[in-house]
Structures are given as C-alpha cells and as structure tokens.
DOLO-14399 format. One record per residue (C-alpha): residue number from 0; residue in one letter; x, y, z. Coordinates in Angstrom, 3 decimals. Example, Ala and Ser with C-alpha at 12.3 -4.5 7.8 and 13.67 -1.06 7.14 Angstrom:
residues 2
@pos->0 | code->a | X->12.300 | Y->-4.500 | Z->7.800 .
@pos->1 | code->s | X->13.670 | Y->-1.060 | Z->7.140 .
//
This chain:
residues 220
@pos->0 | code->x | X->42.347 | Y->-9.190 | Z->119.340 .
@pos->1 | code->x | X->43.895 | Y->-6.208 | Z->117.728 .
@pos->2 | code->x | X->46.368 | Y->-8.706 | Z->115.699 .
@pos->3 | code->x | X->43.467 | Y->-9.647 | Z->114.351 .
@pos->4 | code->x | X->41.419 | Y->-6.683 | Z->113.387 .
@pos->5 | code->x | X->44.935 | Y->-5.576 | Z->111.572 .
@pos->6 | code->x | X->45.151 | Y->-8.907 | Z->109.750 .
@pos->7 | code->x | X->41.754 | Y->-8.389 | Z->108.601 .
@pos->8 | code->x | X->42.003 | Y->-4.864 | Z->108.123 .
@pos->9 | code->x | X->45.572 | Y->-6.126 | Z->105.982 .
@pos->10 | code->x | X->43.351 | Y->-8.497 | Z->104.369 .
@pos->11 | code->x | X->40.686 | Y->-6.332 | Z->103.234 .
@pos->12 | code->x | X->43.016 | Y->-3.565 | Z->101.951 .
@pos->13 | code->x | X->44.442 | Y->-6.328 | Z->99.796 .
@pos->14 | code->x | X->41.723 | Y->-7.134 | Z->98.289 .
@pos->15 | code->x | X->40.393 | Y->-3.328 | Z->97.434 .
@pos->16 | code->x | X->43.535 | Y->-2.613 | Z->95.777 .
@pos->17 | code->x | X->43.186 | Y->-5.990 | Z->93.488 .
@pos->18 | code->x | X->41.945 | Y->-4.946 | Z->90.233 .
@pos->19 | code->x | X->40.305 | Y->-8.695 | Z->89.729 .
@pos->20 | code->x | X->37.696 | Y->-6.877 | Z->92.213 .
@pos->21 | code->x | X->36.964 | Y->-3.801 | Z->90.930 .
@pos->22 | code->x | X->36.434 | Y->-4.893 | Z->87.218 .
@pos->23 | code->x | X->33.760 | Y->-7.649 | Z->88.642 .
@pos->24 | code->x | X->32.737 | Y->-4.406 | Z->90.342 .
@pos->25 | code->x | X->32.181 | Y->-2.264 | Z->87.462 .
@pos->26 | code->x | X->30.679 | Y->-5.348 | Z->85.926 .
@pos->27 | code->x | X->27.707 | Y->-5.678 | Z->88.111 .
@pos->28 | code->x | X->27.770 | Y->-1.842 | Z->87.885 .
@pos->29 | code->x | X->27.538 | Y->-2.001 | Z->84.406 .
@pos->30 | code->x | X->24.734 | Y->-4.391 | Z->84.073 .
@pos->31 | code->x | X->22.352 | Y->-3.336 | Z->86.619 .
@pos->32 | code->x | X->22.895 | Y->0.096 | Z->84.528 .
@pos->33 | code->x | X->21.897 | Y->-1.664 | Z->81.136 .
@pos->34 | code->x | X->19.255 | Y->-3.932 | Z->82.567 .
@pos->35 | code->x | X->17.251 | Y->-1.864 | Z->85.430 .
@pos->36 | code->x | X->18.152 | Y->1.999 | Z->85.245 .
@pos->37 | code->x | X->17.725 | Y->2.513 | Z->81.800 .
@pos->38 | code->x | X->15.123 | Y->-0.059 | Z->80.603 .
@pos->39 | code->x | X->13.438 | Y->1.947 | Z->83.114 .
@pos->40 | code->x | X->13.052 | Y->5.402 | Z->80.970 .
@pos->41 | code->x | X->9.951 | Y->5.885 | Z->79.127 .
@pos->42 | code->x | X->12.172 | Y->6.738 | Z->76.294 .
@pos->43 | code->x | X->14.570 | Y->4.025 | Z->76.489 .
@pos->44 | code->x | X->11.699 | Y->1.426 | Z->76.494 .
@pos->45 | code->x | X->9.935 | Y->3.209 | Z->73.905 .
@pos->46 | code->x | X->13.208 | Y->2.553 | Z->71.923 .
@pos->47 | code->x | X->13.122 | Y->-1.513 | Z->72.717 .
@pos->48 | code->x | X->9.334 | Y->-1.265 | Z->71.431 .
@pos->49 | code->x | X->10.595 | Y->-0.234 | Z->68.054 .
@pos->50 | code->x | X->10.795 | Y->-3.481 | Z->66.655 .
@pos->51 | code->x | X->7.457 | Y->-4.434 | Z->67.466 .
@pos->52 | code->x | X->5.712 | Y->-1.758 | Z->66.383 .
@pos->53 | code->x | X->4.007 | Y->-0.513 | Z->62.983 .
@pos->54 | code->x | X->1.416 | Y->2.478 | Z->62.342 .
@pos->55 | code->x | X->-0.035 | Y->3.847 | Z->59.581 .
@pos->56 | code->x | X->-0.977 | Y->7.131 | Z->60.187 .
@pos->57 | code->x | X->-3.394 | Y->8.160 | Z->57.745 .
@pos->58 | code->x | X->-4.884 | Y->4.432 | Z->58.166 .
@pos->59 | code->x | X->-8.700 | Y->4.755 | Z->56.917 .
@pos->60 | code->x | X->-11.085 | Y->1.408 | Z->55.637 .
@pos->61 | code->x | X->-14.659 | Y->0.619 | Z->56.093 .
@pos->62 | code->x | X->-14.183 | Y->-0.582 | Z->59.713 .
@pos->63 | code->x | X->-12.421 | Y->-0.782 | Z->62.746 .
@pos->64 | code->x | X->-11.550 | Y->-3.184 | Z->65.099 .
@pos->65 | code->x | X->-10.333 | Y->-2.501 | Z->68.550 .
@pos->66 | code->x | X->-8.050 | Y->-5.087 | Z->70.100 .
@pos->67 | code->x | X->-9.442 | Y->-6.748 | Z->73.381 .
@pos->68 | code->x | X->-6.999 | Y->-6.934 | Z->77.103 .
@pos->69 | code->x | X->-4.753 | Y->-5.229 | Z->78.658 .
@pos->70 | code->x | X->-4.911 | Y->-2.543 | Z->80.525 .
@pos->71 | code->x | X->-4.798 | Y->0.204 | Z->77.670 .
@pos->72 | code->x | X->-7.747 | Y->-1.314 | Z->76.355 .
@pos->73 | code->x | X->-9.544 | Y->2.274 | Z->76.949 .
@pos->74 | code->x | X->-6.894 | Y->3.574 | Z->75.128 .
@pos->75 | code->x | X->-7.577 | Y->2.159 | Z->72.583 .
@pos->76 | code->x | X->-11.025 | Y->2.959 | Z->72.568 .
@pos->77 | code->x | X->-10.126 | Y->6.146 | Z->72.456 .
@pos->78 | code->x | X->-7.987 | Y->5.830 | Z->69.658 .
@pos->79 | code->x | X->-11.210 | Y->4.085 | Z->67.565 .
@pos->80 | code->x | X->-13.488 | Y->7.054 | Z->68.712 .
@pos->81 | code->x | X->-10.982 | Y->9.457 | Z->66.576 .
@pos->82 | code->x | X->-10.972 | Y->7.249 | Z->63.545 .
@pos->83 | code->x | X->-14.741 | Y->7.866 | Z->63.513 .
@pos->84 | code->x | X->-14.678 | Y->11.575 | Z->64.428 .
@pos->85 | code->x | X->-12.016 | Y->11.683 | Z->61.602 .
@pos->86 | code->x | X->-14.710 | Y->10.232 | Z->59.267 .
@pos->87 | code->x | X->-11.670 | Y->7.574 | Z->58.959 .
@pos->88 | code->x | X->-14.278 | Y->4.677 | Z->59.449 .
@pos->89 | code->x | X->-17.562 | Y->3.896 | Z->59.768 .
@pos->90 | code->x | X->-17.935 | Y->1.224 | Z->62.025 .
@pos->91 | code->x | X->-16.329 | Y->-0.389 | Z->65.144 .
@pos->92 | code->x | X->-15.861 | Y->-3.724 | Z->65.928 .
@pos->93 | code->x | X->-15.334 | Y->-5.132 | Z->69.795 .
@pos->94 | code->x | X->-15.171 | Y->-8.804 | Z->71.496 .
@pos->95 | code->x | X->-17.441 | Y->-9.641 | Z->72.787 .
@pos->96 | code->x | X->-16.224 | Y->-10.286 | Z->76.158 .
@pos->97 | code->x | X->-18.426 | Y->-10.908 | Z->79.180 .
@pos->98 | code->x | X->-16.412 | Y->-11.178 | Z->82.267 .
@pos->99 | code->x | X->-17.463 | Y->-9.118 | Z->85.256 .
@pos->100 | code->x | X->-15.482 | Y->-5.228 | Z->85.469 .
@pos->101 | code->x | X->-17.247 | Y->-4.244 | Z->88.172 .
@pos->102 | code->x | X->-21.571 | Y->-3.568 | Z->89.679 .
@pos->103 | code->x | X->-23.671 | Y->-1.150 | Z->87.416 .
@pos->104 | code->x | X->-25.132 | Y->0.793 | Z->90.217 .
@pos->105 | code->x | X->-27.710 | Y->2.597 | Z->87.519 .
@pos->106 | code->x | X->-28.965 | Y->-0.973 | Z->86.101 .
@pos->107 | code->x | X->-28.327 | Y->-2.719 | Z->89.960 .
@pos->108 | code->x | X->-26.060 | Y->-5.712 | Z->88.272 .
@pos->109 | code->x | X->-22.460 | Y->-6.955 | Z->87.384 .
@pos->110 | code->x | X->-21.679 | Y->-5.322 | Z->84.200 .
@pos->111 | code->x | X->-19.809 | Y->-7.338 | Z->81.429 .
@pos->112 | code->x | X->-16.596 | Y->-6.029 | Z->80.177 .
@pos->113 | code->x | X->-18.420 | Y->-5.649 | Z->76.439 .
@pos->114 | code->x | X->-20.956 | Y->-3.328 | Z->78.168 .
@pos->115 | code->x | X->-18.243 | Y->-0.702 | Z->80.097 .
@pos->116 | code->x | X->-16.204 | Y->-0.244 | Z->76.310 .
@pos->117 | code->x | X->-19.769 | Y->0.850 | Z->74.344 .
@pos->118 | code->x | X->-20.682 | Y->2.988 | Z->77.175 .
@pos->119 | code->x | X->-16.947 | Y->4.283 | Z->77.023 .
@pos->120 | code->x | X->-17.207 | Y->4.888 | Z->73.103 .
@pos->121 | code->x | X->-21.084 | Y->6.367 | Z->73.838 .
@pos->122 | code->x | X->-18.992 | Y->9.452 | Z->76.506 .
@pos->123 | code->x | X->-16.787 | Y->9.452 | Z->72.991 .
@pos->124 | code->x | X->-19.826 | Y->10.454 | Z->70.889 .
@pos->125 | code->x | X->-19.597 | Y->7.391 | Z->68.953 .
@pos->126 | code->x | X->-23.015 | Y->6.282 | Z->68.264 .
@pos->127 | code->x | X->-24.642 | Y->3.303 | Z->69.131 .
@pos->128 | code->x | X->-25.573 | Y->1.305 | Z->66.040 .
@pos->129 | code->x | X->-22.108 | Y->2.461 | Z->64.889 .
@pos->130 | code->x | X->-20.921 | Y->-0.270 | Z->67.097 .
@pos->131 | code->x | X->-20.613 | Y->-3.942 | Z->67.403 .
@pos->132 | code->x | X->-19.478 | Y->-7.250 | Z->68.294 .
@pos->133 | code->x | X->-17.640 | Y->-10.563 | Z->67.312 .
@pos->134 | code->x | X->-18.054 | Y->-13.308 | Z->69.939 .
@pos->135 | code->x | X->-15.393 | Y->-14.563 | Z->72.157 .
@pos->136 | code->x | X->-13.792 | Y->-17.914 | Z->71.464 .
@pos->137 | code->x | X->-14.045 | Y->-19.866 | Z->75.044 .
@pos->138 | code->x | X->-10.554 | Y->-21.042 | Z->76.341 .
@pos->139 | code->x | X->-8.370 | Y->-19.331 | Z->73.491 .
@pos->140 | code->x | X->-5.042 | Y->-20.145 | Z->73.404 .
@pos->141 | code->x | X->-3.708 | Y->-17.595 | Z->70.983 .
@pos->142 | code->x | X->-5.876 | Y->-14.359 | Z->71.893 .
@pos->143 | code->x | X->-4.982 | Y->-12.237 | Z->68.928 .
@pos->144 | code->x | X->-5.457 | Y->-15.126 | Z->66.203 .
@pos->145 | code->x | X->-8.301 | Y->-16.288 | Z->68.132 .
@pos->146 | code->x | X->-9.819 | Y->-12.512 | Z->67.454 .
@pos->147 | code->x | X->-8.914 | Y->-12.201 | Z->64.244 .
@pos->148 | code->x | X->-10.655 | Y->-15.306 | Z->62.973 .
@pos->149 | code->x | X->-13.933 | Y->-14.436 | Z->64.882 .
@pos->150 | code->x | X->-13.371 | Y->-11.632 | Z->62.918 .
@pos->151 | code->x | X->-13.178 | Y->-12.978 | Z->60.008 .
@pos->152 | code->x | X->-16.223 | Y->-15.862 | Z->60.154 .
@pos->153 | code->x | X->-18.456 | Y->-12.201 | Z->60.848 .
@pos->154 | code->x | X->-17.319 | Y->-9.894 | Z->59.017 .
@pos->155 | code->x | X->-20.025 | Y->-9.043 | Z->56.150 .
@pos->156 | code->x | X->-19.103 | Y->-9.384 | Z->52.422 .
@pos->157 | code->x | X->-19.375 | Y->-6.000 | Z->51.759 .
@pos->158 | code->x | X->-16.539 | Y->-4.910 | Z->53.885 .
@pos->159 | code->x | X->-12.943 | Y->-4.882 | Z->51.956 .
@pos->160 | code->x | X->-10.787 | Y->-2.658 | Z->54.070 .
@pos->161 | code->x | X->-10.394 | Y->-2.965 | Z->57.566 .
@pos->162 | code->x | X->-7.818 | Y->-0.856 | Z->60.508 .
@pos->163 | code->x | X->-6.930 | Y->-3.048 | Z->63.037 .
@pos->164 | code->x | X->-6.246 | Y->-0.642 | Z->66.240 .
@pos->165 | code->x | X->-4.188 | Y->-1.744 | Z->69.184 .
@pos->166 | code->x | X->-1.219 | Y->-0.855 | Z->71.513 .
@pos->167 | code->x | X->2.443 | Y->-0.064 | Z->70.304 .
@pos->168 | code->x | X->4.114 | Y->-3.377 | Z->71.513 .
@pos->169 | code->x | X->1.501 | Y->-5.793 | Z->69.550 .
@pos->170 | code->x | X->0.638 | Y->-3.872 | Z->66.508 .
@pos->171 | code->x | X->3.501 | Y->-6.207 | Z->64.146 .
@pos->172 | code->x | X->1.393 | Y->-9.208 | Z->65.538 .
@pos->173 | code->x | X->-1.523 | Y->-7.870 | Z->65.524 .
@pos->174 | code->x | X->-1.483 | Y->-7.350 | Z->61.631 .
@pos->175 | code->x | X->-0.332 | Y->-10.105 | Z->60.792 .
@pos->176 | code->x | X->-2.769 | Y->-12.111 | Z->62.707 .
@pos->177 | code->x | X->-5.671 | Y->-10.494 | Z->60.669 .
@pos->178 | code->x | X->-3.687 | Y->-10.287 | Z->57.285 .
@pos->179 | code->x | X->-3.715 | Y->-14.429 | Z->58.021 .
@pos->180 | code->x | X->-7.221 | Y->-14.617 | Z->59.112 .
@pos->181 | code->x | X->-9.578 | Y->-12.805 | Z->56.560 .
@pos->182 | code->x | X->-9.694 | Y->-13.414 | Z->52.982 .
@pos->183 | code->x | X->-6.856 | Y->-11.988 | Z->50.625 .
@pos->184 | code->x | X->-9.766 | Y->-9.333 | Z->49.069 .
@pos->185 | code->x | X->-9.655 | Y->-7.521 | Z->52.411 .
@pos->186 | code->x | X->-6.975 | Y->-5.108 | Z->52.893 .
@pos->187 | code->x | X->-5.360 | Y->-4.981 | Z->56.489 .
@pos->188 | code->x | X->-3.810 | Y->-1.957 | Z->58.203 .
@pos->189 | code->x | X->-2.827 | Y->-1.014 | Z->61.866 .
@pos->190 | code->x | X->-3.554 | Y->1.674 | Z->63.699 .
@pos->191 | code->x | X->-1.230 | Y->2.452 | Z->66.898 .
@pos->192 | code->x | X->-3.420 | Y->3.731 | Z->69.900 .
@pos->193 | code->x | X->0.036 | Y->5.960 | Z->70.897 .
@pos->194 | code->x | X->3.263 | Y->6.231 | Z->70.102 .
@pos->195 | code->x | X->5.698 | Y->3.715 | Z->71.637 .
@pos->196 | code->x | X->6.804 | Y->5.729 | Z->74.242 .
@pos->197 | code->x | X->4.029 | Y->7.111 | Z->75.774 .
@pos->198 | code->x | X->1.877 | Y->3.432 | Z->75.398 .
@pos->199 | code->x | X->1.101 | Y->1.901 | Z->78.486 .
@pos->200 | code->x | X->2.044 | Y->-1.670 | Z->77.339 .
@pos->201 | code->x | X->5.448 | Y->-0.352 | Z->77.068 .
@pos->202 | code->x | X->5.117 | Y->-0.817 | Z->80.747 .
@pos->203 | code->x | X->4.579 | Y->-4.720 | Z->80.615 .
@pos->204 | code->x | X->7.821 | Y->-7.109 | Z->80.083 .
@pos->205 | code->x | X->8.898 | Y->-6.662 | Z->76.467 .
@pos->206 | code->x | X->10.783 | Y->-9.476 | Z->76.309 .
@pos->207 | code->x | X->7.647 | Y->-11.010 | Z->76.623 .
@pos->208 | code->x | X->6.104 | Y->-9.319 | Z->73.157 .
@pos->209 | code->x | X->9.242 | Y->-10.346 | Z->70.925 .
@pos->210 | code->x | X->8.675 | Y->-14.327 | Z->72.713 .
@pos->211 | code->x | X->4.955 | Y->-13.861 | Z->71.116 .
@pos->212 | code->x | X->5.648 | Y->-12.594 | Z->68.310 .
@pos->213 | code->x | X->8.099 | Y->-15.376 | Z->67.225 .
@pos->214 | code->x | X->5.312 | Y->-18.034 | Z->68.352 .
@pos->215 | code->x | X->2.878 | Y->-16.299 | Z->66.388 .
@pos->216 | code->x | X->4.927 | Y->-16.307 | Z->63.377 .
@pos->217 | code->x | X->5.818 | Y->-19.646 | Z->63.776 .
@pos->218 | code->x | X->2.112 | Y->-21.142 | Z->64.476 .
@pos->219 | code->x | X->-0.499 | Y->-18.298 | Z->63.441 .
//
C-alpha cells in the first residue's frame, strides 16, 4: 500500500514539475481572466460597448422617439423627459405596445405596457398631449427596423428633424435603422440614454449587439 501512495506521490511530483502543465495552467488562468473577471467590470464592458455606440450630445429636432424593450426602457424615458425640459424637443414618440406590465389597482385592470411609460413621462412633468404613439407591427422580426418604419408611415409632413433616443449598446443600429426608414428630407440623430458604462444594456451579452448589428447592416 505505501509502495503505492509513493509511486503516486512520485508520479504526481513529476508531473508538477513538468512545465507542459503549468503553461496549460496559466493558459486557463489566463483566459478565464480575459473572458469572466474582467468582462465583468462596469468599466471594462463599457469599453467593449464602444464600438456600438454613438451620441450626440447637444442632439435637438422637432421630435423624439424613445426606443421600445429592454429593461432600461425607463431609462430611457427619462432621458426623453430631459430633451423636453431642455426645450430640446417638442414632442415624444412611443410604441405602441400593449402587452400586460402588471394590474392598475387605481383603474381595477391589466395595464398595457404603452400606458405605464406615459404615466412614467406624466411623474417627469412631460405633458400629456406632448406625447404619442406609432403602432406596433404584430410578429416583428427585426424590432428596431420594424419601429423605425412605423415611424416613418406616421410621422407628419411637417416634421424634418427627429432624435432617436435609446441605450448605449444599440444606438449605431438604432440610427441607422431610422436614417433607412424615413425620407432623406428628415435629418436623423441619436441620443444615448447614458454613457456606456453606466447603461444597463451593458449588462446583456454584447456579443450579442455586434451579431445584430452586422444582420442589420446586411438586411435593414
């Protein structure tokens, strides 16, 4: 028994001191650094979001129009509210989507998605008629260009700029879903509802948003 134990004792102090071992080692090491500890930084993954993102800060038009899903949808909500309290633009635009977020115990019913975001806006002091809404296309399979051509087939004649707001990661497709949709007299620009690194979409699987963005290109 204890010839044993030393030949396997032998054995395994034979392999520790072969180098073959420690470089695999340092390998795994090395890519569970690169591919779980730092992606996981807010910074880091703010960093990966670069390439996907555009803003223009001093972004101002005749109206706005807030990007619909995700879960940072209320950010940006909020990020539309300040484009009106800057006097930025006049009007918002939402989709019009009616899918259940939950029972309205004030009005004693299921209230629709579209509903929660104007009463949002309304605790935002945005007014009322200052707000409105482009209807859904049923069973979309390209969301944003799906949007952005709703958009387009309502948006009123009179309107010739327009801010597109939305989250860090899908602002580059974002833009140039609408800058393909309306028609070339209406100027397009984005607005980012944060920064990269402090987005909450910067929390979803960025490979993900580059995989989209290519498809978009490619079919939108």
């Amino acid at each position: 028994m204890f010839g044993k134990l030393a030949l396997t004792w032998r054995n395994l102090s034979n392999i520790l001191r072969c180098r073959v071992y420690w470089r695999r080692l340092a390998l795994i090491a090395g890519c569970w650094v690169v591919m779980v500890a730092l992606p996981s930084q807010r910074n880091v993954r703010g960093w990966l979001c670069l390439p996907l993102y555009m803003h223009q800060e001093d972004a101002r038009g005749d109206v706005a129009y807030v990007m619909a899903g995700g879960f940072a949808y209320f950010e940006r909500l909020r990020a539309a509210s300040d484009l009106i309290h800057m006097h930025r633009v006049s009007e918002i635009y939402l989709l019009d989507e009616q899918q259940s977020v939950g029972f309205d115990f004030v009005q004693h019913r299921l209230q629709p998605k579209v509903e929660q975001a104007k009463a949002y806006l309304g605790l935002l002091g945005v007014p009322s008629e200052c707000i409105h809404v482009v209807p859904e296309f049923p069973n979309a399979l390209m969301g944003s260009l799906s949007e952005a051509q709703m958009f387009a087939a309502h948006l009123p004649d009179a309107v010739s700029d327009v801010v597109v707001v939305t989250s860090a990661p899908h602002t580059r497709r974002s833009l140039m879903c609408f800058q393909r949709s309306l028609r070339l007299s209406v100027t397009v620009q984005v607005y980012a509802a944060s920064e990269p690194s402090q987005s909450s979409e910067v929390y979803m699987p960025l490979w993900h948003e580059y995989l989209k963005l290519l498809v978009y290109f490619i079919f939108a």
